[in-house]
C-alpha positions in Angstrom: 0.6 31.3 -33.5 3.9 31.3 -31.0 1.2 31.5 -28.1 -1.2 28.6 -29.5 1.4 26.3 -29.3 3.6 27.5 -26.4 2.7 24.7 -24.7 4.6 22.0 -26.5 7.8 23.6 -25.3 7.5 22.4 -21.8 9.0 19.0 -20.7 10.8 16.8 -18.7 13.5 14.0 -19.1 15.3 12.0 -16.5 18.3 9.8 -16.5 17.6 6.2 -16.5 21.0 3.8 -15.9 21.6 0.0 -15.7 20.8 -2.2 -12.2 24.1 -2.4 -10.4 23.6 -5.4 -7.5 25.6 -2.8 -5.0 27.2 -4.0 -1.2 26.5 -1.9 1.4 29.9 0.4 2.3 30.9 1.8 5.1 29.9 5.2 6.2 31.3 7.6 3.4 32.7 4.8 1.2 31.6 5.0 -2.5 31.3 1.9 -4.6 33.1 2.2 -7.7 29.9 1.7 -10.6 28.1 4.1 -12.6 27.1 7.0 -10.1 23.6 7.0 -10.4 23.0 3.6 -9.2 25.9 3.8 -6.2 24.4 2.9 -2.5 26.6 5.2 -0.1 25.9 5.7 3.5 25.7 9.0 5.4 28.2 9.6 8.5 26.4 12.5 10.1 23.1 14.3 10.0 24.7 17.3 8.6 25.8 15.5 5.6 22.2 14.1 5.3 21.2 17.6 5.4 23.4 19.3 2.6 22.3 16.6 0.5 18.4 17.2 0.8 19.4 21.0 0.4 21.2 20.1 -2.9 18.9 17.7 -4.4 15.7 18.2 -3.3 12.8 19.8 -4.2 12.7 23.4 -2.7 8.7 23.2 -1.5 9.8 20.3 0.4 12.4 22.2 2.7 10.0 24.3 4.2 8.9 23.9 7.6 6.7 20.5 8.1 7.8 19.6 11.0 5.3 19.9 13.1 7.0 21.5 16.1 5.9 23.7 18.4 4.0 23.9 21.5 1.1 22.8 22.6 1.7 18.9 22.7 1.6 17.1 25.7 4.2 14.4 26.1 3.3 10.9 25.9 3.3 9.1 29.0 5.2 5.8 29.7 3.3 2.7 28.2 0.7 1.6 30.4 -0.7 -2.0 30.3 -4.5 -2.7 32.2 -4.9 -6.0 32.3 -8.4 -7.3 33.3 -8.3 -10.9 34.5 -12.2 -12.0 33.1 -12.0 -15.7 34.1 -11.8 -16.0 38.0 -12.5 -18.9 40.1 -14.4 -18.1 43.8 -11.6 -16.8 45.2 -10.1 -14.7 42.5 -7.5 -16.4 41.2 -7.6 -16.4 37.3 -8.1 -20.1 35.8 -6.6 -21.3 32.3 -9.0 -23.4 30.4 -8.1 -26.9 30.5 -10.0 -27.9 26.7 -8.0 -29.2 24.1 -7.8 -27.0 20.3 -8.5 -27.2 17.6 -7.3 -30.2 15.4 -7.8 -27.9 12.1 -8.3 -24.4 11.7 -7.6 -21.8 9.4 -4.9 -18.9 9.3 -4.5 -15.4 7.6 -4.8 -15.4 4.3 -1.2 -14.6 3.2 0.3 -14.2 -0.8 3.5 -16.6 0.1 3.4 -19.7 1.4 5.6 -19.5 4.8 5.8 -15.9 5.3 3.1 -14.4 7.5 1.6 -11.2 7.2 0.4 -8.7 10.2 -3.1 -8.5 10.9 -5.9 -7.1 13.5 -7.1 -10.6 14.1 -4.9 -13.6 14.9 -5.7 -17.5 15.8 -3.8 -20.3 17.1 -6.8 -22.9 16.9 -7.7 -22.3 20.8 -7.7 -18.6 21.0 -8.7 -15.6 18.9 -6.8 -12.3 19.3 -8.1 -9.3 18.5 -7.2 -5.6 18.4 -10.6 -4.0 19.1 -10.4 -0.3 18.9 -7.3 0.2 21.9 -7.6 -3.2 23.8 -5.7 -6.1 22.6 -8.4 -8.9 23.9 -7.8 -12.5 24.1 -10.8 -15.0 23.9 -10.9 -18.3 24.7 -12.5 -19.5 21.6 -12.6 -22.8 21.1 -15.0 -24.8 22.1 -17.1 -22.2 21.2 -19.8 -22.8 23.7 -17.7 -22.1 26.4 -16.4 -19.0 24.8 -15.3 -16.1 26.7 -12.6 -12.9 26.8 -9.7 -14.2 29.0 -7.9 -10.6 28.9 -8.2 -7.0 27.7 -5.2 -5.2 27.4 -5.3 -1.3 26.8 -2.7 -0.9 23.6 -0.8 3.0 23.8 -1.5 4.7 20.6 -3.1 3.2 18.0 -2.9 -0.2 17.4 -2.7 -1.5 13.9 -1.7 -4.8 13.3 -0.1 -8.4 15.8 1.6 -12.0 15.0 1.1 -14.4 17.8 3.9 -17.1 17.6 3.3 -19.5 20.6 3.8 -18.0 23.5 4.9 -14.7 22.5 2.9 -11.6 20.8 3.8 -8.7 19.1 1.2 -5.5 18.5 2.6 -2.5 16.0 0.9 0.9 16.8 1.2 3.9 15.5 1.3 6.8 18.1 3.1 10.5 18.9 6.1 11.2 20.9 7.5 14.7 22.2 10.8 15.6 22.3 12.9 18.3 23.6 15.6 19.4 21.4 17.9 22.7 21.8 18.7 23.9 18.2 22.0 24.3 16.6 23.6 27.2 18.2 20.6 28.1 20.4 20.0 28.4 24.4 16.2 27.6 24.9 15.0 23.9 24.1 12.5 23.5 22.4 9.9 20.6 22.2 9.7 18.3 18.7 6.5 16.0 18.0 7.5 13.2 15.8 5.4 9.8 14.6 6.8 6.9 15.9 5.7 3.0 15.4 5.3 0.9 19.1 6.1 -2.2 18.7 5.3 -4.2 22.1 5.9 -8.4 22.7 4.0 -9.8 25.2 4.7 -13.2 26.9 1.0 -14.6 26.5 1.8 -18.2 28.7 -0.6 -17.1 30.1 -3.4 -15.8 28.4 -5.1 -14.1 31.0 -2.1 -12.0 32.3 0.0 -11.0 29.2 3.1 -9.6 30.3 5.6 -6.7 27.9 8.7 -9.0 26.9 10.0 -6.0 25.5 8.9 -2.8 23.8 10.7 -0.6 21.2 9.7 3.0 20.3 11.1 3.0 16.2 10.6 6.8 14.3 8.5 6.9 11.7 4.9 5.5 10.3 4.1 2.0 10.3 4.3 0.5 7.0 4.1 -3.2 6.6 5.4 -6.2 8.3 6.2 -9.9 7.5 7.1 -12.8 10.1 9.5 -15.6 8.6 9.9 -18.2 11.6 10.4 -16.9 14.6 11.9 -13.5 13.2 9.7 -10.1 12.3 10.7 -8.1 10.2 8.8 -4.3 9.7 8.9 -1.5 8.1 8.4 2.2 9.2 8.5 5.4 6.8 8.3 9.2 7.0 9.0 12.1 5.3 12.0 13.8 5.9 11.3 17.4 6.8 13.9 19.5 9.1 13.0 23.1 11.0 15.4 25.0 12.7 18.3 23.3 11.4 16.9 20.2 13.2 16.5 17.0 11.6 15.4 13.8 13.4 17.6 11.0 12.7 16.5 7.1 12.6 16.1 6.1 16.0 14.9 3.1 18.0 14.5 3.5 21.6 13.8 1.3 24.7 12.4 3.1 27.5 13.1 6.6 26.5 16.4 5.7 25.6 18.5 5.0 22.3 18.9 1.7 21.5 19.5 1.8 17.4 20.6 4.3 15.4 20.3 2.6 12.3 22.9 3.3 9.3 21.4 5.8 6.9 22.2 4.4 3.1 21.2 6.6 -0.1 21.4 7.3 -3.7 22.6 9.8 -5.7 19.4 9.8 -7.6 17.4 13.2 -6.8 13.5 12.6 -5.6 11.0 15.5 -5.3 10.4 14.1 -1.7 12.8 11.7 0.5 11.9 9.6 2.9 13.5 7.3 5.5 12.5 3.9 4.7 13.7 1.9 8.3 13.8 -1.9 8.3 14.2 -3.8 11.1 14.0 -7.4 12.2 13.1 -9.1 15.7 13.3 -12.6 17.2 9.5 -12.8 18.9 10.8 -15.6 20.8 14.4 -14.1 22.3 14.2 -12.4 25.5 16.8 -9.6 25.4 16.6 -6.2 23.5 18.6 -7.3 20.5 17.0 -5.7 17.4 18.6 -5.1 14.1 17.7 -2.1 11.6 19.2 -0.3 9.2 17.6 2.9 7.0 17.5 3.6 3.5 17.0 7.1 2.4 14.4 6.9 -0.5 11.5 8.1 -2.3 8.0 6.9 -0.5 8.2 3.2 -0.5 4.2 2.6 -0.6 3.9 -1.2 -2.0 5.8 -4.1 -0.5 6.1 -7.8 -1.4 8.0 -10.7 0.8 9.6 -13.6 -0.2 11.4 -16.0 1.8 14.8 -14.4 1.3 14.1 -11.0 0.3 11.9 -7.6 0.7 11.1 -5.7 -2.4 10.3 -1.9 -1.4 8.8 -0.1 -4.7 7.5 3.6 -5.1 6.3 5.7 -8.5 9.4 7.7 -9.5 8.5 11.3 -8.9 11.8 13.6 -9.9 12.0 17.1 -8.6 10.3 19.7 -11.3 14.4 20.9 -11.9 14.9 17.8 -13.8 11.8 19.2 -15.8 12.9 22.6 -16.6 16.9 21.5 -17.3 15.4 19.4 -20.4 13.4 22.1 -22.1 16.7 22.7 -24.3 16.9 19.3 -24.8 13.5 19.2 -26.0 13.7 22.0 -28.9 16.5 21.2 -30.2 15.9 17.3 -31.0 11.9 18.0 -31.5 11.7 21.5 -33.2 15.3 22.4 -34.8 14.8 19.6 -36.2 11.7 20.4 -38.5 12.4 24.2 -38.6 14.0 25.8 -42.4 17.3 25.4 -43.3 18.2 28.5 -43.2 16.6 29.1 -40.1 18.2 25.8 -38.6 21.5 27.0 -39.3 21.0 30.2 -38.1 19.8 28.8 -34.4 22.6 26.6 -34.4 25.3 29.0 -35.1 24.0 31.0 -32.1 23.9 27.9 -30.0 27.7 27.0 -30.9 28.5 30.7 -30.0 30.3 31.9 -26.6 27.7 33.6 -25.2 25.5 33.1 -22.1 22.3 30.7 -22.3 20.4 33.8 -21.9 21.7 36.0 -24.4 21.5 32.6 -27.0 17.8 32.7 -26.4 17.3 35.9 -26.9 18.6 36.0 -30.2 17.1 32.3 -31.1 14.0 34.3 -30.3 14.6 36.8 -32.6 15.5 34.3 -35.2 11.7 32.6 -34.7 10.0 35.7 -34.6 11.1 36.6 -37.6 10.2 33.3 -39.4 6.9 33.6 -38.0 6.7 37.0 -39.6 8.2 36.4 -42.9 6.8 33.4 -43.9 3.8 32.6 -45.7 0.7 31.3 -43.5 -0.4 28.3 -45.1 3.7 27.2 -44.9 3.7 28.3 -41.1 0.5 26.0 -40.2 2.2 23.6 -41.8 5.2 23.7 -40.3 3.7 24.2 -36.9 1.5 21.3 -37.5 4.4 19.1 -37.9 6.5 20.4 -34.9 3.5 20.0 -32.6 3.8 16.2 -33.5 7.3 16.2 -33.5 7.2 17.5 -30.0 4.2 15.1 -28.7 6.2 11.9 -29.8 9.0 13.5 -27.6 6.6 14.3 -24.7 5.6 10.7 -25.1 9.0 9.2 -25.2 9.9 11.2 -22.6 6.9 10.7 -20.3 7.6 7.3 -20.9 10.8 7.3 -19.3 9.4 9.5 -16.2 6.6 6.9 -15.2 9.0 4.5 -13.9 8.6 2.0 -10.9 11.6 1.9 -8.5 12.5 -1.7 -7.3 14.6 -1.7 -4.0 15.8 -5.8 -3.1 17.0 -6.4 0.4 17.9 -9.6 1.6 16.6 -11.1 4.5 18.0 -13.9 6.8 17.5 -15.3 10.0 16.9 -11.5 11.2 20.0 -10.3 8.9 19.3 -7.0 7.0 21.2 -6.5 3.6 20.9 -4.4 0.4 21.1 -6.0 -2.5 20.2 -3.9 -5.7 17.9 -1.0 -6.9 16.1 -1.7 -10.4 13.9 0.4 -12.4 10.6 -1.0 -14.7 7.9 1.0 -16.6 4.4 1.8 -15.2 3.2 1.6 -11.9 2.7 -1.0 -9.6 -1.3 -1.7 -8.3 -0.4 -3.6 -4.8 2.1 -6.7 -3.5 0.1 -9.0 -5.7 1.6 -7.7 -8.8 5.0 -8.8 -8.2 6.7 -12.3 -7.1 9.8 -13.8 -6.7 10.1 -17.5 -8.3 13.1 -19.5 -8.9 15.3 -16.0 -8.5 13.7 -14.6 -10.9 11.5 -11.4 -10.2 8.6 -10.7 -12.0 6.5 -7.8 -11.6 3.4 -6.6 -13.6 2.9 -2.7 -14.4 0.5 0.1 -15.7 1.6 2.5 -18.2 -0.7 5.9 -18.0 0.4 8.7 -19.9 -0.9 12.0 -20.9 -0.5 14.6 -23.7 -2.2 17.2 -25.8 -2.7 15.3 -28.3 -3.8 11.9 -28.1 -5.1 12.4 -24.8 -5.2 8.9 -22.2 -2.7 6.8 -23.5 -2.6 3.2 -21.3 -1.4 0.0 -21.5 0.5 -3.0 -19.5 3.6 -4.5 -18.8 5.0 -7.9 -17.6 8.6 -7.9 -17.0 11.3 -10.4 -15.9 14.2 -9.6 -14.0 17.1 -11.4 -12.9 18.5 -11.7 -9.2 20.5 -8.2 -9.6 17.4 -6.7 -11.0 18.5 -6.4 -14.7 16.0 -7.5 -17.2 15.5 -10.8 -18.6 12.5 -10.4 -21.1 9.4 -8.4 -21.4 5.7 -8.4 -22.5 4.7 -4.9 -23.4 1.4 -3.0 -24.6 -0.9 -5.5 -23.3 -4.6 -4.4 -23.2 -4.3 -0.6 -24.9 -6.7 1.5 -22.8 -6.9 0.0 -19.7 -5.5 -0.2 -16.3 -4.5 -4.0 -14.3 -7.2 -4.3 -11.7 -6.2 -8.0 -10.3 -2.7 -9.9 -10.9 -1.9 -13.2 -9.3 1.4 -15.2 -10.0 1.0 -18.8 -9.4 4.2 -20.6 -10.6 4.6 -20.8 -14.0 1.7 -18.7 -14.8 0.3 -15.1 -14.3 -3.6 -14.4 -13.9 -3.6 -10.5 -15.3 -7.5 -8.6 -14.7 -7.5 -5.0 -16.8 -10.5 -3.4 -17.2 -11.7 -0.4 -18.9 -15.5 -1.2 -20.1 -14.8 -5.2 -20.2 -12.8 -7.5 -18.0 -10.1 -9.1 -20.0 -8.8 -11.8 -17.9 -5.8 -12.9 -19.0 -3.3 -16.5 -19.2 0.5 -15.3 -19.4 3.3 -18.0 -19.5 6.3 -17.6 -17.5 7.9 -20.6 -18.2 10.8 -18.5 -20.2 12.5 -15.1 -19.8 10.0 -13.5 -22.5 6.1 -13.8 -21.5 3.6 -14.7 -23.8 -0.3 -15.1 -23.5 -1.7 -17.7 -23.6 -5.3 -17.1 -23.2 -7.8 -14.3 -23.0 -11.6 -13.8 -21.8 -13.3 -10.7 -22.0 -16.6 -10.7 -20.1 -18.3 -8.1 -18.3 -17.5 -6.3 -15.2 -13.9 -6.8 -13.4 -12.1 -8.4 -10.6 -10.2 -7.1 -7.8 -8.9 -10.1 -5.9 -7.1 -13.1 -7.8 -7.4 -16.0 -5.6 -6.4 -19.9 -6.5 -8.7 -22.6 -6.3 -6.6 -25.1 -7.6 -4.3 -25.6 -10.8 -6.7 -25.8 -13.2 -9.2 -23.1 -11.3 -8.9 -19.3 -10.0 -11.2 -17.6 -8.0 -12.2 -14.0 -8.6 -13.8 -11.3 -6.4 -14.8 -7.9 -7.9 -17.4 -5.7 -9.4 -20.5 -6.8 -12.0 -21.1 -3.8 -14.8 -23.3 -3.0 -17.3 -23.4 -0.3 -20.1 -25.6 2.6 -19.1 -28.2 4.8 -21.5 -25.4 7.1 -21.8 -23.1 4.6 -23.3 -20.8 4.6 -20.2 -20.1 1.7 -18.3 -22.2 1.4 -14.6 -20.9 -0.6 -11.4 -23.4 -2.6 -10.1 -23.0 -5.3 -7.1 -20.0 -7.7 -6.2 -19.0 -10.6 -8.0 -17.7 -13.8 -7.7 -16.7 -15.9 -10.3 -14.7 -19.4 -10.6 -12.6 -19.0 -13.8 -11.8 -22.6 -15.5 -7.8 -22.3 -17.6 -7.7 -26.1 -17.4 -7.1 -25.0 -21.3 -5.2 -21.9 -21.1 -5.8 -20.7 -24.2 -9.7 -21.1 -23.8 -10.2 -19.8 -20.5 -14.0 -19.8 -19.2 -16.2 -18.4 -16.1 -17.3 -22.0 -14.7 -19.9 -19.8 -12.4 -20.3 -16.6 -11.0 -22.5 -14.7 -8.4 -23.8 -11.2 -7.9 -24.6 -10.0 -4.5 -26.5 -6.7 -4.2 -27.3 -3.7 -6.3 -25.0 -0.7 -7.2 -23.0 0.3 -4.2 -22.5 -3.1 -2.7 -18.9 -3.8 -1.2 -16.6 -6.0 0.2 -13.4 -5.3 1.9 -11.9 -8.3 0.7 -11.6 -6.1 -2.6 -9.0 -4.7 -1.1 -7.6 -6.4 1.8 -6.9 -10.2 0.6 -6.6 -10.8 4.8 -10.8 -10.3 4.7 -11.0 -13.6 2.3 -11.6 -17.1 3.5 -11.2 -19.9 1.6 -10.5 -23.7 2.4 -10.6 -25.9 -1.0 -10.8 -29.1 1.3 -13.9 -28.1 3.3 -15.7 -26.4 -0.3 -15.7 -23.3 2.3 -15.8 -19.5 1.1 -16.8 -16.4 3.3 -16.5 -12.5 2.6 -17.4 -9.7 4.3 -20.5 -8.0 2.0 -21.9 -4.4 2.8 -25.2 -5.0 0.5 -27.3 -2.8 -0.7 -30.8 -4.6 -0.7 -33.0 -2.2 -2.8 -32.7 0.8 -4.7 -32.4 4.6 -3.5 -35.2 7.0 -2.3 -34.9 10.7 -1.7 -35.6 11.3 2.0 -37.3 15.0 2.0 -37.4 14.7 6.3 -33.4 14.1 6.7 -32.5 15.9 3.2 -30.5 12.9 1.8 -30.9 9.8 -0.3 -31.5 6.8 1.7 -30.8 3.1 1.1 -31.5 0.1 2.9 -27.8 -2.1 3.1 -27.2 -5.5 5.2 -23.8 -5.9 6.3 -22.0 -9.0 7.5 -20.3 -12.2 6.0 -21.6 -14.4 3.3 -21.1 -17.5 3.7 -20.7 -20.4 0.4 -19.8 -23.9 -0.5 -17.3 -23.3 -3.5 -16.4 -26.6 -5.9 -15.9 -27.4 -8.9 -18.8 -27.6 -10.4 -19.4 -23.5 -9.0 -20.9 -21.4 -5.7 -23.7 -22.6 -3.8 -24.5 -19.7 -0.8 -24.7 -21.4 2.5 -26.4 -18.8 4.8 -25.3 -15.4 6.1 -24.4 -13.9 9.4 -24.5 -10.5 10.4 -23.6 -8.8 13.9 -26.0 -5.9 13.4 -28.8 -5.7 15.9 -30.9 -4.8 13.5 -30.9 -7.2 10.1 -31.1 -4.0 7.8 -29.6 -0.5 7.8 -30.9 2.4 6.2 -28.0 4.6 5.7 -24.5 4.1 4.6 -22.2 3.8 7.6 -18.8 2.3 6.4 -17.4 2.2 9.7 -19.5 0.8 11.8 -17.5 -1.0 14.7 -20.6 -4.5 13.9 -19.3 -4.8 10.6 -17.7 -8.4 10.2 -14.2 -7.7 9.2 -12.6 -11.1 9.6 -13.9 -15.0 9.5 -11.8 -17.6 10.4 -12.7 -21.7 11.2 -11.6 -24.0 14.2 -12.5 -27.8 13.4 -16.5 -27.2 12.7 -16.8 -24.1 13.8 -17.3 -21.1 11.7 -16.3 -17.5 13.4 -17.1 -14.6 12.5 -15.4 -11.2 13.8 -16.1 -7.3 13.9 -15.0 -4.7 16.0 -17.5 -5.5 18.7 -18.2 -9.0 18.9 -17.1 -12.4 18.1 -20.1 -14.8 16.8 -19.6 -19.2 16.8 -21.6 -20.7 13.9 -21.8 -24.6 13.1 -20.0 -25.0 9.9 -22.9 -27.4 8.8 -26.1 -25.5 9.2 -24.9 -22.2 10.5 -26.6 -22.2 13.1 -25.5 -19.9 16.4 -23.6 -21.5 18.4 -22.7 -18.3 21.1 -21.1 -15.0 20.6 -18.3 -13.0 22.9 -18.8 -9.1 23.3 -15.4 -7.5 23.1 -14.5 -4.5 25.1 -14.6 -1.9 22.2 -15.2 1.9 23.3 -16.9 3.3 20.4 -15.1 6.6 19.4 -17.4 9.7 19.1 -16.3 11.9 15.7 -19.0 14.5 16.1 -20.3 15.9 19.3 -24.0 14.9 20.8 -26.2 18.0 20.5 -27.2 19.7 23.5 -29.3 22.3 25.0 -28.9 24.8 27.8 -31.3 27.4 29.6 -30.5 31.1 30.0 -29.6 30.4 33.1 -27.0 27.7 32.3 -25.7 30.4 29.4 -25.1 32.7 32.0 -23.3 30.7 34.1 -21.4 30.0 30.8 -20.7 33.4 30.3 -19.6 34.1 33.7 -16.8 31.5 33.9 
């Protein structure tokens, strides 16, 4: 019986304190508020590593810190720059043609704030990062289109903002250092991940020149541009070997030109990172840059206002804060329920002066010999009701654990400051599930839990918080048994998609402190992108379903569908589309930078993989085959619903028969200049009339295609002795 139900004696519980809007001090300098919110800063490395030694998990001091030999050191940054557009006698010409009087720009969440992206226009040219080369095409007009430039990118290049004149590509790539460890003679060379981030003076578009470059430690996150100033964000785990820890660093040349301020909390994580944020004018010629570095869990989800960056990451406390609460846990949840006598017995031993050891021992004793002096049907009873007892708690404790951490800092004309950590239920699905309106920040959350008992326990949250991060008002338990798939703020309103085996999409009010909804339609399938068509319309791009002979739920093509809330407590699907059978994607499912929509011009265009008929088993290859089109899809979207225009592919041949998700002709990105519609993979750049859709020319860009697997090949015995000779 004590065996069978061992398992409801395990638990965790963490400490959970009030939002404290906290200054940033100066290096060792402790605010005076409640300890576990306090922001401190670090003065030395050594300091930053006693405290990871003291609070964090031990399997994450071991050595990751990939050192060693074998690296080769980067080389300097080299920049090839092909001039493609030459007059006879070589110089390179600038087209003369005017741009664009309209055209379209990346599809960004706030209104003001850009966000990074692989493809960039300015109504005259598109830029594009295509595999390593940063190419520049004269794009507009679109008969005469052409590549101005190609410009090798070190690393790997991930995202760019092009303001004016200037340009700035983010890459992610590997440095080597050489470090001589505490107390040692030999150095001894360090690889760490670092995040390029190059501006190039593109005046001249066919000869792009490095303004400046910055070498900044850690992964490349996310990054915003506000005006002329970029801010970014770079993370990585923080892992020391040999008593060697890399600190924050951002360097120019080889050399150190930041080391940015390292701020923490005396809240312990299972794993820290260093969360850097830094901030750029694009347009300023000199070197300044200005970063500071927060010593966190893993930020992974980031939303920009105007004024402030909002870093959030799943609380994940080390397994110690797990193990400290099992005495918690059987005293409030089993005591509790146990005999009288039995109960006084335990606590007598627990008020005693003994060691925590030698009290369990003899609380042990004590339950051992209720278990064998008691009569059976009384012990199942009992145990029956301390198994529940004990579940709640698990619950309620669980509860507490699956928390979302909220770090505000405030941004300003390039000015980095911290403002206030906050904590909320759930978990976060992406940027779209938070927003900052009126100083008030509202953010919409996932509950999951687990237990013995009851299994999957789900439901959602919408919560208001004020400008310190303290709550305002709640909406709790929304949609029991089912995860948010899609949430878009718009104002006064929130558009909320769960989904479970129907899609509830849901009408919330913000207008107060306290949401309420104000509207609810369940339909079938779910969407994954919220998008609005105007305030009395929302747009909607997921996944159609159907219940299966099983009783499950299947996935079947993409959908989208043009939700009416004109009457937000009646809201309806005006008109919807399918494209494809089972397996069809787009990526604007999960990259809101793939969608295009302009209300004025009815226009809509997504990137669709399609699967065009159903599979067959292939007994030559071995594998099931299917036939798929990929490319962009293009519609006229208005009020009164979807009418599909045409489509465009950049495949050279119109179907595929396996899957290949990466293939560098898959259209990625569509954008518009005046009346012309373009459409862009990794490979080529294709000019369609808006009207008809008819080709108007296309631009190869100078992508290498990257070989994963080795060719096959075949050798004679000859060759294999020459092999083995050498």
């Amino acid at each position: 019986m004590i065996m069978k139900n061992a398992h409801y004696l395990i638990a965790g519980l963490v400490l959970l304190a009030a939002c404290v809007a906290t200054p940033e001090p100066s290096p060792g300098e402790v605010e005076d508020t409640t300890p576990f919110q306090t922001i401190k800063s670090f003065s030395s490395s050594q300091e930053i590593k006693n405290y990871l030694q003291e609070n964090q998990q031990e399997s994450s001091k071991s050595n990751f810190g990939f050192f060693g030999g074998g690296m080769v050191a980067m080389n300097d940054m080299a920049v090839r720059t092909m001039a493609v557009a030459e007059s006879a006698d070589g110089a390179a010409t600038a087209p003369s043609a005017a741009p664009a009087a309209e055209y379209s720009e990346t599809n960004v969440q706030v209104q003001g704030v850009d966000e990074a992206d692989f493809v960039k226009n300015d109504g005259k040219y598109i830029y594009v990062l295509s595999g390593t080369v940063l190419a520049i095409v004269d794009a507009f007009p679109a008969d005469d289109a052409e590549v101005l430039s190609e410009t090798d990118i070190e690393g790997t290049p991930q995202q760019m903002f092009v303001n004016g004149d200037r340009l700035v590509v983010f890459s992610r790539d590997w440095e080597e250092r050489i470090t001589i460890p505490e107390y040692e003679f030999l150095p001894v060379p360090r690889s760490e991940s670092i995040t390029r981030v190059t501006i190039y003076d593109i005046s001249d578009r066919s000869d792009p020149e490095v303004v400046n470059e910055y070498e900044v430690t850690g992964n490349y996150f996310q990054a915003r541009m506000i005006g002329d100033h970029v801010y970014f964000v770079t993370n990585e785990n923080v892992w020391f070997y040999n008593d060697i820890l890399p600190m924050p660093a951002i360097r120019e040349g080889g050399e150190v030109l930041v080391e940015p301020r390292v701020f923490y909390f005396d809240n312990p994580e299972r794993n820290y990172g260093f969360n850097t944020v830094a901030s750029f004018d694009i347009t300023s010629d000199d070197d300044t840059i200005n970063a500071k570095t927060y010593l966190l869990g893993q930020g992974n989800t980031m939303y920009v206002s105007e004024e402030n960056i909002y870093i959030t990451y799943q609380k994940n406390p080390p397994w110690q804060w797990y193990e400290t609460n099992r005495e918690e846990r059987f005293f409030e949840a089993v005591v509790l329920f146990l005999p009288r006598d039995v109960r006084e017995e335990i606590e007598q031993i627990r008020d005693s002066d003994i060691s925590k050891p030698e009290q369990w021992d003899k609380i042990a004793a004590v339950m051992q010999n209720m278990y064998n002096t008691r009569d059976e049907d009384e012990l199942d009873e009992l145990v029956e009701r301390i198994a529940k007892a004990v579940d709640e708690y698990d619950v309620r404790q669980e509860q507490k654990l699956r928390q979302t951490v909220v770090h505000k800092i405030a941004i300003d004309a390039g000015d980095i400051d911290y403002v206030t950590r906050g904590e909320v239920p759930g978990r976060v699905l992406n940027q779209f599930s938070m927003d900052e309106h009126d100083g008030k920040f509202r953010i919409a959350t996932t509950t999951e839990l687990w237990n013995s008992r009851s299994g999957r326990i789900a439901f959602n949250n919408v919560y208001v918080l004020d400008e310190d991060l303290e709550e305002l008002g709640k909406l709790e338990g929304i949609a029991e048994d089912e995860t948010i798939f899609s949430a878009r703020f718009m104002g006064d309103r929130l558009y909320m998609v769960t989904f479970e085996r129907i899609d509830p999409f849901f009408v919330i009010d913000l207008s107060e402190d306290t949401p309420k909804i104000l509207g609810e339609l369940k339909i079938p399938g779910f969407s994954d992108y919220l998008h609005p068509f105007d305030e009395n319309h929302v747009i909607g791009v997921g996944k159609e379903t159907s219940d299966n002979q099983w009783g499950g739920i299947s996935i079947k093509g993409v959908k989208v569908a043009l939700f009416d809330v004109s009457d937000v407590s009646n809201p309806t699907v005006l008109d919807q589309v399918e494209i494809g059978d089972r397996g069809t994607d787009s990526e604007a499912l999960r990259d809101h930078k793939a969608f295009l929509f302009d209300k004025e011009r009815e226009l809509l265009v997504l990137p669709i993989r399609e699967i065009v008929d159903t599979s067959s088993f292939d007994p030559r290859r071995g594998y099931v085959r299917q036939r798929y089109w990929q490319g962009a899809y293009v519609f006229t979207l208005n009020e009164d619903g979807f009418e599909e225009r045409g489509k465009i592919s950049h495949a050279s041949n119109e179907y595929g028969d396996h899957y290949w998700y990466s293939s560098p002709s898959a259209v990625r990105r569509s954008l518009y200049m005046d009346d012309t519609l373009y459409t862009v993979s990794q490979t080529e750049i294709h000019a369609h009339d808006l009207d008809d859709l008819e080709k108007i020319s296309e631009v190869d860009l100078p992508y290498e295609e990257r070989k994963y697997y080795p060719e096959p090949y075949f050798i004679d015995e000859i060759a294999v002795e020459e092999v083995i000779a050498r």
